[in-house]
C-alpha positions in Angstrom: -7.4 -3.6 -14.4 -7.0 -0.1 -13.6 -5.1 0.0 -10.2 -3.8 2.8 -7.8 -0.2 3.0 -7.5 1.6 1.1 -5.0 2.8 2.6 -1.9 5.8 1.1 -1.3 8.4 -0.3 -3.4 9.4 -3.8 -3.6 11.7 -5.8 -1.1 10.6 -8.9 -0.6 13.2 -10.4 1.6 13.0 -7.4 4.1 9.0 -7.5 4.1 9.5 -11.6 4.7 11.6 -10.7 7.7 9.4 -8.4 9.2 6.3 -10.3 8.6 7.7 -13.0 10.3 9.1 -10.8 13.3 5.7 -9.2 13.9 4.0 -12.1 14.1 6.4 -13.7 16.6 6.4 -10.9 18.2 2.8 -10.5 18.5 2.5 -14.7 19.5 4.9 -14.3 21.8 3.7 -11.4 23.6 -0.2 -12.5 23.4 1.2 -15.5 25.1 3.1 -13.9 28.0 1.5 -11.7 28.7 -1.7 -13.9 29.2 -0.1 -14.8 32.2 1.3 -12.0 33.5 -1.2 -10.5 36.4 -1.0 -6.7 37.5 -2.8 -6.2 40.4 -4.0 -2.3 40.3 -7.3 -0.5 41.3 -8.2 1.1 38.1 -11.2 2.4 39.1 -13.2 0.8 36.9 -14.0 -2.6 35.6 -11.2 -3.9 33.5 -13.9 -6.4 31.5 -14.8 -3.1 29.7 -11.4 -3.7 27.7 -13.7 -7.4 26.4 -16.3 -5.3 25.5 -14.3 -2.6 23.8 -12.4 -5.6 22.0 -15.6 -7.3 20.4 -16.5 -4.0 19.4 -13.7 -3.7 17.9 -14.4 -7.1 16.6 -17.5 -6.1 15.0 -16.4 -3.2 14.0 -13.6 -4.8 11.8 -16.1 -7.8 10.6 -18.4 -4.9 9.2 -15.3 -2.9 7.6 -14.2 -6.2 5.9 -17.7 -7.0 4.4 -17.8 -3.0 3.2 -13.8 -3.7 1.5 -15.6 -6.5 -0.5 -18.0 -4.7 -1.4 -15.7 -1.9 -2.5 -13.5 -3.8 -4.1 -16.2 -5.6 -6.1 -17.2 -2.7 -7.1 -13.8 -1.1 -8.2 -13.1 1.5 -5.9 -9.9 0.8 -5.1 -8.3 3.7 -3.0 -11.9 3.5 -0.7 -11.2 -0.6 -0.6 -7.2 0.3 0.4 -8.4 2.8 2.9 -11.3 0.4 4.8 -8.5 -2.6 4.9 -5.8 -0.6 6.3 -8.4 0.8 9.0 -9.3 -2.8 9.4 -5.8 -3.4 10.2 -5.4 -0.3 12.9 -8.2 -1.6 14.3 -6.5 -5.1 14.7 -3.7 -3.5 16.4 -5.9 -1.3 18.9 -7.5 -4.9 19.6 -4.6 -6.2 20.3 -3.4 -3.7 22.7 -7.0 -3.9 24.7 -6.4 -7.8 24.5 -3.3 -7.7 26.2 -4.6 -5.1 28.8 -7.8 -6.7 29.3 -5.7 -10.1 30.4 -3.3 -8.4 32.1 -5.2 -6.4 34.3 -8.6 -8.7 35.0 -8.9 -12.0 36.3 -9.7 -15.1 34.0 -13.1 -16.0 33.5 -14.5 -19.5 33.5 -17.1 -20.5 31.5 -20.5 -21.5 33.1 -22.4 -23.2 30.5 -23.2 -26.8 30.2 -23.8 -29.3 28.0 -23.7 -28.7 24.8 -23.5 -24.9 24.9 -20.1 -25.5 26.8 -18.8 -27.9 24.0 -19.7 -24.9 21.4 -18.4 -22.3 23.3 -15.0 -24.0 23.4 -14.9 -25.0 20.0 -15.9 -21.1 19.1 -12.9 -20.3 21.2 -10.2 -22.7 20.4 -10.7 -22.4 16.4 -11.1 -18.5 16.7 -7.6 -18.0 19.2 -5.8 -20.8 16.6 -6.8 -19.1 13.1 -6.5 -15.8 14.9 -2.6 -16.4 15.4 -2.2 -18.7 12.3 -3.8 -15.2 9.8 -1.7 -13.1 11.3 1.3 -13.6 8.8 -0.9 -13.8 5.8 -2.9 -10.8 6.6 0.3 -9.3 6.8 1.4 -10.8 3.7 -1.4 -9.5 1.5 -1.4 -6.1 2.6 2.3 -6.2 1.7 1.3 -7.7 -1.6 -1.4 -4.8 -2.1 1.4 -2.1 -1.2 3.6 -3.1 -3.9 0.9 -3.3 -6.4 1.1 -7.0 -7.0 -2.6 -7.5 -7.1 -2.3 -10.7 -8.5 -0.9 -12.7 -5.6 -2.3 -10.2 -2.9 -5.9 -11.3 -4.9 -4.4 -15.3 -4.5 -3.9 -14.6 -1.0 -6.8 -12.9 -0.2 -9.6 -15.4 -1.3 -7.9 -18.0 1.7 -7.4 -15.1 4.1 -10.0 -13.4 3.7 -12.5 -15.4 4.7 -10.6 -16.8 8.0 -10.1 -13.0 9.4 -14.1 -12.3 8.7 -14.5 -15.6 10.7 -12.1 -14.5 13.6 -13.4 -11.3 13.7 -17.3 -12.4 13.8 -16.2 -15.3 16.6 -14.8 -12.7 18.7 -18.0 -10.6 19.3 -19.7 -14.2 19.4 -17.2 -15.2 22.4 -17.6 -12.0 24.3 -21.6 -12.4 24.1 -21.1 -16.0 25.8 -18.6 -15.2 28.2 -19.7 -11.9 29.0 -22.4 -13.2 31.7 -19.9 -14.7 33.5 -17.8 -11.6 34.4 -17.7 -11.2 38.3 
């Protein structure tokens, strides 16, 4: 296959141990800070920050169906350039994720029956695989950057498919929940 050249070069044990950092990291600040409160008067609603986020969400499902698409179709640099977006994007989710539980109060969910029982079973699996990728996403990028398509292809066809899922259940959360916003 004719592939661009890798960006960075290869250090395996110093990408494992930053992988492994930033996904800590990340765990252990998403669960903190989930129950840290700030009471402040923004001005403004801070549920806009669950809106922004499953835009963000949708935004980063559609980009991962378009780096498919480009990557089926063997344009590489476009297919690098759409994942690594897909992967600011994460960040800036996480960010307005953090500020969004921060900064409003929690939000019960009204529904009953069995729209409850999917709601929370949208919810649980797309929180658990959402911390669980984390470290694999990271893993194939790193895999991409050092031009070891072979294993970044291996990891990819698991991953993949779970990020597309957390990214689709996120909008599909906000759209339930969202009603029940005081």
């Amino acid at each position: 296959m004719n592939y661009p050249l890798a960006s960075l070069s290869k250090n395996d044990k110093k990408a494992n141990i930053f992988i492994w950092a930033v996904s800590a990291v990340v765990f252990v600040a998403v669960v903190v800070l989930h129950e840290l409160k700030i009471e402040v008067d923004l001005g403004f609603d801070p549920h806009i920050f669950a809106q922004l986020n499953a835009i963000i969400n949708g935004t980063v499902a559609l980009l991962l169906i378009f780096g498919l698409f480009l990557v089926k179709s063997k344009k590489f640099m476009a297919h690098k350039r759409v994942m690594n977006l897909s992967i600011v994007l994460s960040v800036l989710f996480l960010l307005s994720y953090i500020a969004h539980h921060i900064l409003a109060d929690s939000t019960t969910f009204g529904g009953e029956g069995s729209i409850r029982t999917l709601y929370y079973f949208i919810l649980i699996s797309h929180i658990l695989l959402a911390g669980l990728s984390l470290p694999f996403i990271l893993y194939s990028a790193y895999r991409a950057s050092i031009a070891e398509f072979g294993k970044h292809k291996k990891l990819v066809r698991y991953v993949y498919p779970v990020w597309l899922y957390v990214a689709v259940t996120g909008v599909v959360v906000y759209f339930m929940i969202e009603p029940y916003y005081s």
